[in-house]
C-alpha positions in Angstrom: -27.3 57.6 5.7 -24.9 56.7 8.5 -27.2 53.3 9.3 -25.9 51.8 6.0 -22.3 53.2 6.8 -21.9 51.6 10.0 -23.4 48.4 8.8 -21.1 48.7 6.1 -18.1 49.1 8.3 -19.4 45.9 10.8 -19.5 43.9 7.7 -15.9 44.7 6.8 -14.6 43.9 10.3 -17.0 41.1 10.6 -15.3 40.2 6.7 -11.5 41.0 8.4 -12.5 38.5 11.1 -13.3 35.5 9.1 -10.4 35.7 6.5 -8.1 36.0 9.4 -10.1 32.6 11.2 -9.8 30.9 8.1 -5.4 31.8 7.1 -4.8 31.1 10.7 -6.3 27.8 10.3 -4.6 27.4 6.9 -0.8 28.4 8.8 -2.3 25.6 11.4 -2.6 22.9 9.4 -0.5 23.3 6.2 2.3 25.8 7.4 4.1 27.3 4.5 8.2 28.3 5.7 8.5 30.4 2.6 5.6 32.9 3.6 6.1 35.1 6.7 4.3 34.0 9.6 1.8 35.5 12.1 -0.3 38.6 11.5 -3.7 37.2 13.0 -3.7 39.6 15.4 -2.7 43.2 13.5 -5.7 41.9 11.9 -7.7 41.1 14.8 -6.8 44.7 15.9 -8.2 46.5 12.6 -11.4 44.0 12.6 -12.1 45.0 16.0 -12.0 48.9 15.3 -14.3 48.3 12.0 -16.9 46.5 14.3 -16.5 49.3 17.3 -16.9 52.4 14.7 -19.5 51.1 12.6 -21.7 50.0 15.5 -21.5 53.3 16.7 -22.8 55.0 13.7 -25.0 52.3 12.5 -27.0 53.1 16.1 -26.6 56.5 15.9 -27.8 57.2 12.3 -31.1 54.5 13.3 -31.6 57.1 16.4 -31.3 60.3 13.9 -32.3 59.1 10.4 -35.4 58.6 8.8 -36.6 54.7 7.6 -36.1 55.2 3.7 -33.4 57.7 2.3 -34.1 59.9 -1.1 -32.0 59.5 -3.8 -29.9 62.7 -3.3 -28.9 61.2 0.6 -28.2 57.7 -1.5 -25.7 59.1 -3.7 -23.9 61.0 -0.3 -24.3 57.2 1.3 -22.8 55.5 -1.6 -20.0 57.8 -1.4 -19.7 57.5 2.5 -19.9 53.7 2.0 -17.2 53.5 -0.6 -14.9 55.5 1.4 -15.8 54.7 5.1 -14.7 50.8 3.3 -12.0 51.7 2.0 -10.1 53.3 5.5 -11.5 49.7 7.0 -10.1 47.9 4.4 -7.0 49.6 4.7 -6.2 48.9 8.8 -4.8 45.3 8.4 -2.5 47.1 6.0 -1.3 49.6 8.5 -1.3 47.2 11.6 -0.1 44.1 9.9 2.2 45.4 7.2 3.3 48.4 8.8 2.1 50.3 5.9 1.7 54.3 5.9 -1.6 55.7 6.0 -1.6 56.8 2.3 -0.3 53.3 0.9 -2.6 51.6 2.9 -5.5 53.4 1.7 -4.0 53.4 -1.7 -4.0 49.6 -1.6 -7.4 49.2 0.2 -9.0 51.4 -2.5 -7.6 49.8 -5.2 -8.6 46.0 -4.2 -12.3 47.6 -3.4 -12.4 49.5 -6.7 -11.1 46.0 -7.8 -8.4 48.4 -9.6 -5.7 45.9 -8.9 -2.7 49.4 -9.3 -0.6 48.4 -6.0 2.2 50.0 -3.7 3.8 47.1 -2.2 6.7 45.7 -4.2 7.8 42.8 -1.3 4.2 40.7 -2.0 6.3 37.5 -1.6 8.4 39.1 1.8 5.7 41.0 3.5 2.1 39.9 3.2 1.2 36.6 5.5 -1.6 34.8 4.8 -3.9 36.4 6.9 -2.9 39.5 4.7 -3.3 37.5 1.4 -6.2 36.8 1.8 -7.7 39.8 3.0 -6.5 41.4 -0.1 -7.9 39.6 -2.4 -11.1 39.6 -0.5 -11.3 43.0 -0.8 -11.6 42.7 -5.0 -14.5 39.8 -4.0 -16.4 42.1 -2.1 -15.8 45.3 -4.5 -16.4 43.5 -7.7 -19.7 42.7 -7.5 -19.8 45.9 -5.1 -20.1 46.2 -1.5 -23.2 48.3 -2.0 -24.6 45.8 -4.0 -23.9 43.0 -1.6 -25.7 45.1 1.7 -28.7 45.9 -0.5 -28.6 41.6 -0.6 -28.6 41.1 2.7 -29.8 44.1 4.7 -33.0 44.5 2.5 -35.0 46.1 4.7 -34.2 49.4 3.5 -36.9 49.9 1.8 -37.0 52.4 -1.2 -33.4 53.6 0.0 -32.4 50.2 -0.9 -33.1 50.9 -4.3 -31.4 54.6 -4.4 -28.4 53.1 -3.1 -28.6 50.4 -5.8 -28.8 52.7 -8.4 -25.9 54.9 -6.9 -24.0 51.7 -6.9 -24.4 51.1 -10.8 -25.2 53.9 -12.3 -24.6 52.7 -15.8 -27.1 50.8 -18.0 -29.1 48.3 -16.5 -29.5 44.5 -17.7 -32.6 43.6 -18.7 -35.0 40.6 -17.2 -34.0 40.9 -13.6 -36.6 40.3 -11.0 -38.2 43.7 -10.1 -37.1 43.1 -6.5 -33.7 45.0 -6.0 -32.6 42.6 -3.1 -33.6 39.1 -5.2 -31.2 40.3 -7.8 -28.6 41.4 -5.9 -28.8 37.9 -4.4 -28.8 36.5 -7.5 -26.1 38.3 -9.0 -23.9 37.5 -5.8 -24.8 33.5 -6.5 -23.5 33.8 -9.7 -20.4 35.6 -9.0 -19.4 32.8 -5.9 -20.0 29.9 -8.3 -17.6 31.0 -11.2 -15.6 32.0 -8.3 -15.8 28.1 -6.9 -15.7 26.8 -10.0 -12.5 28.1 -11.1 -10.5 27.5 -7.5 -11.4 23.9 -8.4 -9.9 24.2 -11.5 -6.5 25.5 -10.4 -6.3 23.4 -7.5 -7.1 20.5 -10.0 -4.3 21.8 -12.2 -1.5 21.7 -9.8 -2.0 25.8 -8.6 -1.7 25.3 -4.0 -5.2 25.4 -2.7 -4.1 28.7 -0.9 -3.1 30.7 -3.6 -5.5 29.0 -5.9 -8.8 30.2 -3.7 -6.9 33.8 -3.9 -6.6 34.1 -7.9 -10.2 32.9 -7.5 -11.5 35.7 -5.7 -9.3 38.6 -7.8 -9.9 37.1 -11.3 -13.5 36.6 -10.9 -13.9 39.8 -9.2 -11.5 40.9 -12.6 -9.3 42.7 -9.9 -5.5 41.3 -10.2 -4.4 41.1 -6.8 -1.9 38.1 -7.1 0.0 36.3 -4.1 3.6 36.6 -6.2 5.6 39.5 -6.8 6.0 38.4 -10.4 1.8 38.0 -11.0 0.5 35.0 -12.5 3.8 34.6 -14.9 5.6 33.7 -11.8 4.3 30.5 -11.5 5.1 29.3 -15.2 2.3 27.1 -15.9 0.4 27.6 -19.6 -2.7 25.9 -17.9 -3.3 28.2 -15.1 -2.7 30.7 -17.6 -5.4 29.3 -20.1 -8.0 29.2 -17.3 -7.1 32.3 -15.7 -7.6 33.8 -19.2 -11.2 31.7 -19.8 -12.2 33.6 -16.0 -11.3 36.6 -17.3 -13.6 36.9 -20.0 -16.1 35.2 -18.5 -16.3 38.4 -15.4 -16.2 40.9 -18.2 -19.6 39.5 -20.0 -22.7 41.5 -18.4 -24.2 39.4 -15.7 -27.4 40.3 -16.8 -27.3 37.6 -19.7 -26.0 34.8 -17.6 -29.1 35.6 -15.5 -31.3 35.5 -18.6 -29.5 32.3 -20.3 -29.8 30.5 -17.1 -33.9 31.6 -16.7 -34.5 31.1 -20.3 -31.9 28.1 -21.2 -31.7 30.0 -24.5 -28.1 30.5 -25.9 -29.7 32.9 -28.4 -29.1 35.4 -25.4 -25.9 36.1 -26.0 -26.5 35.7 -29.9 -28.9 37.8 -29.7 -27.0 40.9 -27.7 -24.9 43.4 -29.8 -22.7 44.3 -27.3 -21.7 40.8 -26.4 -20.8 39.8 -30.2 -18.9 43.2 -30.2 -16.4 42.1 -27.2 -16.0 38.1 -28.4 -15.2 40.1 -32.0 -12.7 42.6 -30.0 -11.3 39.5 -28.2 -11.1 37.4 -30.9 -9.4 40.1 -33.5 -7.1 41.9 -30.6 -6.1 38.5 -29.8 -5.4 37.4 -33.7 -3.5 40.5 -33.9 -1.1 40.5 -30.9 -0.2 36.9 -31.4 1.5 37.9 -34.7 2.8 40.7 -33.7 4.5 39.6 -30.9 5.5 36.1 -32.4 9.1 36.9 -32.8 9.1 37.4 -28.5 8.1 33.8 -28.0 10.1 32.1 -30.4 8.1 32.0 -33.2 5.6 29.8 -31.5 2.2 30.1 -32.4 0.9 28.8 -29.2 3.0 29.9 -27.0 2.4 33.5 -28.6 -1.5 33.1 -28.8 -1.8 32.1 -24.9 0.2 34.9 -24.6 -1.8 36.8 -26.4 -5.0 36.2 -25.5 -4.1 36.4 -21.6 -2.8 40.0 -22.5 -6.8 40.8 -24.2 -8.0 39.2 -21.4 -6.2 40.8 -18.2 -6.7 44.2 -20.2 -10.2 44.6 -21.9 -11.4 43.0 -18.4 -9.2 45.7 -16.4 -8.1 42.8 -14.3 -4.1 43.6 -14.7 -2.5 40.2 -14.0 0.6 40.1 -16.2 2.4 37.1 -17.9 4.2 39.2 -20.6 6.4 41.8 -20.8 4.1 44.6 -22.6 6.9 47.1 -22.1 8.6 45.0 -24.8 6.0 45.2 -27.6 6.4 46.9 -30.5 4.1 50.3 -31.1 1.6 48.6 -33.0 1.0 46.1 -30.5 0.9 48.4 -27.7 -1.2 50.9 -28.8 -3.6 47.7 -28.9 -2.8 47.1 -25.6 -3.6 51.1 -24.6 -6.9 51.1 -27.0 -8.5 48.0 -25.1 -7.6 49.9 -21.8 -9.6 52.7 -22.6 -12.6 50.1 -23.9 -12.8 47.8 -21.2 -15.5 45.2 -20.8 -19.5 44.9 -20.9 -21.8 46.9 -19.1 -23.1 45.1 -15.7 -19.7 43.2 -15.4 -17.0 43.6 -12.7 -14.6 45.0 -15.4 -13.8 48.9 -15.6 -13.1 51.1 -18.9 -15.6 52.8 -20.6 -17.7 49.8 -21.3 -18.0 48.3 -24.5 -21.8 49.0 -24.9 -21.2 53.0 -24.3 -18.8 52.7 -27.4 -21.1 51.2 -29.6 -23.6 53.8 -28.8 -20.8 56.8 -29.3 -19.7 55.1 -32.7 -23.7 54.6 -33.8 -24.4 58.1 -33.1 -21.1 59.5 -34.6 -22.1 57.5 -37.9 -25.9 59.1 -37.4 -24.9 62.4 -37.2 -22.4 62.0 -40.3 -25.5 60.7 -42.3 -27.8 63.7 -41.1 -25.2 65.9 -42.7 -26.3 65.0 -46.3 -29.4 63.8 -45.0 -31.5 66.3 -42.6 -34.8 65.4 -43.9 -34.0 61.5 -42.7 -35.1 61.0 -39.1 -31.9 59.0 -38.0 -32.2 56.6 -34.9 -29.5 54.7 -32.9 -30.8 51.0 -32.5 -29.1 48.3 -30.0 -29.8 45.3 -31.3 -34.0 45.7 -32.6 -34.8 48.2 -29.8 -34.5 52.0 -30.3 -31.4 54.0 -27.6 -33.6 56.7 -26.4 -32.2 59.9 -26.5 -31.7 60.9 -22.7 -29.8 57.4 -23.0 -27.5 58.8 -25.7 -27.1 62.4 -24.4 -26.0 60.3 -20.7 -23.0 58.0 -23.0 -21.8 61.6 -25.1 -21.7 63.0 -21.3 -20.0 60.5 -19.8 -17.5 60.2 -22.6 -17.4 63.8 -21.7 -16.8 63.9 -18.0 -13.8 60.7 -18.5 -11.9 62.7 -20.8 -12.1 65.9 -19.6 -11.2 64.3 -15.9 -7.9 62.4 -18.0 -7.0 65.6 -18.9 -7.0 67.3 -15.3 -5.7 64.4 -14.1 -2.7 64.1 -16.2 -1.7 67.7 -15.7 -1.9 67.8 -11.7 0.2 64.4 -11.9 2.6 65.4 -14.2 2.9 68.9 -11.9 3.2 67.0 -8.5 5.4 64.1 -9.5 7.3 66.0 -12.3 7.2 62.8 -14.8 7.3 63.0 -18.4 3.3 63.7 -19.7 2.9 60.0 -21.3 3.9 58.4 -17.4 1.4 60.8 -16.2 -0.9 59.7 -18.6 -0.7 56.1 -17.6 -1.1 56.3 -14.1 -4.8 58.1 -15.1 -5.5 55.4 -17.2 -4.8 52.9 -14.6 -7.2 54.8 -12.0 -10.1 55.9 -14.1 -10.5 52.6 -15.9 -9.5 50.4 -13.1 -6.9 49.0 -14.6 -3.9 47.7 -12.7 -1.1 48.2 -15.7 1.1 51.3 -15.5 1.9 51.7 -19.3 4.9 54.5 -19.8 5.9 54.4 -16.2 9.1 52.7 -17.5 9.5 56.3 -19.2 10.0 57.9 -15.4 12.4 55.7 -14.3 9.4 53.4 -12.5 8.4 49.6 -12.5 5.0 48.8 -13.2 3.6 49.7 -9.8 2.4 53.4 -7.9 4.9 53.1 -5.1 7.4 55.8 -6.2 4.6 58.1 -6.0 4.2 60.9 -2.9 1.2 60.5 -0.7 -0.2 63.5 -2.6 -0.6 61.6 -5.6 -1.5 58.6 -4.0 -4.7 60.4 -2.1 -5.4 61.5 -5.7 -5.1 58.3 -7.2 -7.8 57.3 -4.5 -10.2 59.5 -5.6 -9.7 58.9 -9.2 -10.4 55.4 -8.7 -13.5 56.0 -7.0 -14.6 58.3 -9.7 -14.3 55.3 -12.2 -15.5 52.6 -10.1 -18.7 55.1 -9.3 -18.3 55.8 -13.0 -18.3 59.7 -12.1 -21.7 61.2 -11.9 -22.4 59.8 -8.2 -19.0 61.3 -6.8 -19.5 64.8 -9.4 -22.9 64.8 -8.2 -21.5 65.9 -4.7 -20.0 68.8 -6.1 -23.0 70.8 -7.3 -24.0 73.8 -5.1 -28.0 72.5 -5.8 -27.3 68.9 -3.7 -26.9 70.6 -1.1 -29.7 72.9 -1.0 -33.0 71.4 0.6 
């Protein structure tokens, strides 16, 4: 498990390396006064010790491991992977930004879980270019997921390839993929870097600087929320970067699965077809509808100024991408309890977004209404169907589990935050929502005293925060898994 680990960590550095070649050369030849120079070699620096350390165990677990890896050493690898990344990621943070260790794993975490919560509240005074752009790379490579991305490209694994696939996305799996794990993880990657092209041409066409256009690119897509201004994508003031920002949005919280099978099959009846996708263009459509009248008298009473308003706020929050335009700590209750309900939702299985999923909700709301109807009916075999097909049960008892495990984990989480930090219950309460949905938003925080960012927090909290977005990103079970006596035991 440490050959995937150190070929993980060579990838990073190798990934460091060529972000910093390419800012350098954007400083070069279009300098920017208003940005703070240099930083090329901090970076250089942190690339270099990524490279060093994960050659080192990439040889030495090839020396000591076996060819293929079981499923139990996947999950541990996953883990190792996710983590071993994230202290990689985090080095051009502490060499280049003079970070501590705790934000700049904090922040490294966050862009790989493509979380988007942040600690630095100078964007516009501290981060260069080379640092920019590193940032958002790190919600590129963690949306689709880095694990995800080696299977593509180092498939020689074998059958640990496809353990450490499933580790990756251990929630339902789209349907119609090609039975070779490293083809579709190819395929999904080509999918993901042409809506990520396609809407950097669209910014750039709009007005948005190339730089910072190829940036939103790489965190919208990856529905992460990294921007390059302290003020998000409202500080640029321009409805149409807004519109398509908001169009890219949605698009990365649809289930990848059924571009793959609309493109194959050229059949729009795909997405007709697929309960879970008419369930999230309804949620859109009627969370969108709703928060636009709500918050007309904000905006002036303009309709459509309120609905772009509106429907950026749906889509920066059921995608759990966390770019902000509006001021949601000014919305009435009704409206932000909207806002707090679509956090907790979150997008389609097999996207980049975080939340519970919207597919696990129709299950949970199926069942619920199943197990209401066996109550007056116990002689009526009752089934929940997605779509035509049939949920299997083990499918069912995995969703009530999981719904389970997210709770129960809000709970703990809220308590040991509130205890360290001392903040009222609701602030605590936010800052778990953030991490285990993958959020970015703080909602409440304004209750402690806060702004809408983690960097009041000790390091305590912040190394807890880091694991709580790992246990949503890994959507729990790979990360609890570790914790049963039995995975260790031969």
């Amino acid at each position: 498990m440490l050959r995937p680990l150190g070929a993980v960590m060579v990838g990073v550095g190798v990934t460091i390396l060529g972000t910093t070649a390419i800012a350098a050369t954007w400083d070069f030849l279009a300098p920017d006064p208003e940005l703070p120079q240099g930083g090329v070699v901090p970076c250089l620096l942190a690339a270099a010790a990524s490279i060093v350390s994960g050659t080192l165990l990439f040889f030495y677990g090839r020396r000591h491991g076996g060819e293929n890896m079981t499923r139990r050493e996947a999950l541990l690898a996953v883990t190792l992977i996710w983590f071993g990344a994230g202290v990689c990621g985090a080095l051009p943070f502490v060499f280049g930004a003079r970070m501590g260790v705790a934000d700049a794993l904090f922040e490294s975490i966050s862009g790989f879980t493509t979380t988007g919560a942040t600690v630095i509240t100078d964007i516009e005074d501290r981060l260069n270019r080379p640092l920019l752009l590193w940032r958002s790379m790190t919600q590129w490579l963690g949306g689709m997921g880095i694990v995800v991305l080696f299977v593509a490209v180092f498939p020689n694994l074998g059958a640990g390839g496809k353990h450490l696939y499933r580790g990756e996305a251990p929630g339902a799996q789209a349907e119609g993929f090609k039975p070779r794990i490293a083809e579709t993880s190819m395929t999904l990657w080509k999918l993901y870097a042409i809506f990520t092209i396609l809407e950097m041409i669209l910014l750039a066409g709009f007005g948005m600087d190339v730089f910072e256009a190829l940036c939103h690119a790489l965190t919208t897509m990856s529905t992460g929320g990294f921007s390059t201004r302290d003020a998000s994508v409202g500080g640029f003031g321009v409805p149409a970067f807004e519109w398509i920002i908001s169009v890219f949005m949605l698009i990365g919280s649809v289930n990848y699965g059924l571009y793959y099978l609309l493109l194959r099959g050229k059949d729009f009846g795909v997405l007709t077809r697929n309960i879970e996708f008419r369930t999230f263009v309804a949620l859109v459509l009627l969370s969108t509808g709703l928060l636009a009248l709500l918050n007309l008298d904000l905006h002036g009473y303009d309709v459509v100024d309120s609905t772009r308003y509106a429907l950026f706020t749906v889509a920066t929050t059921v995608s759990s991408t966390g770019y902000g335009t509006d001021d949601y700590t000014a919305f009435g209750m009704p409206a932000f309890t909207i806002m707090v309900i679509i956090m907790f939702i979150g997008g389609c299985s097999g996207s980049t977004a975080g939340g519970i999923k919207i597919e696990r909700v129709v299950m949970l709301a199926k069942q619920t209404f199943a197990q209401v109807k066996r109550s007056f009916e116990p002689s009526v075999v009752q089934v929940v169907r997605m779509g035509r097909a049939v949920v299997a049960k083990s499918v069912l008892a995995d969703v009530a589990v999981f719904f389970v495990i997210y709770m129960v984990s809000m709970g703990v989480g809220v308590l040991v935050v509130a205890t360290i930090e001392a903040v009222p219950v609701p602030t605590a309460f936010g800052a778990m929502l953030t991490c285990l949905s993958n959020m970015g938003p703080a909602p409440f925080h304004d209750m402690a005293g806060m702004s809408d960012n983690f960097a009041a927090y000790t390091g305590v909290s912040k190394a807890f925060f880091v694991v709580a977005m790992l246990l949503g990103r890994l959507e729990f079970f790979t990360l609890f898994a570790l914790l049963v006596p039995e995975f260790w035991r031969r």
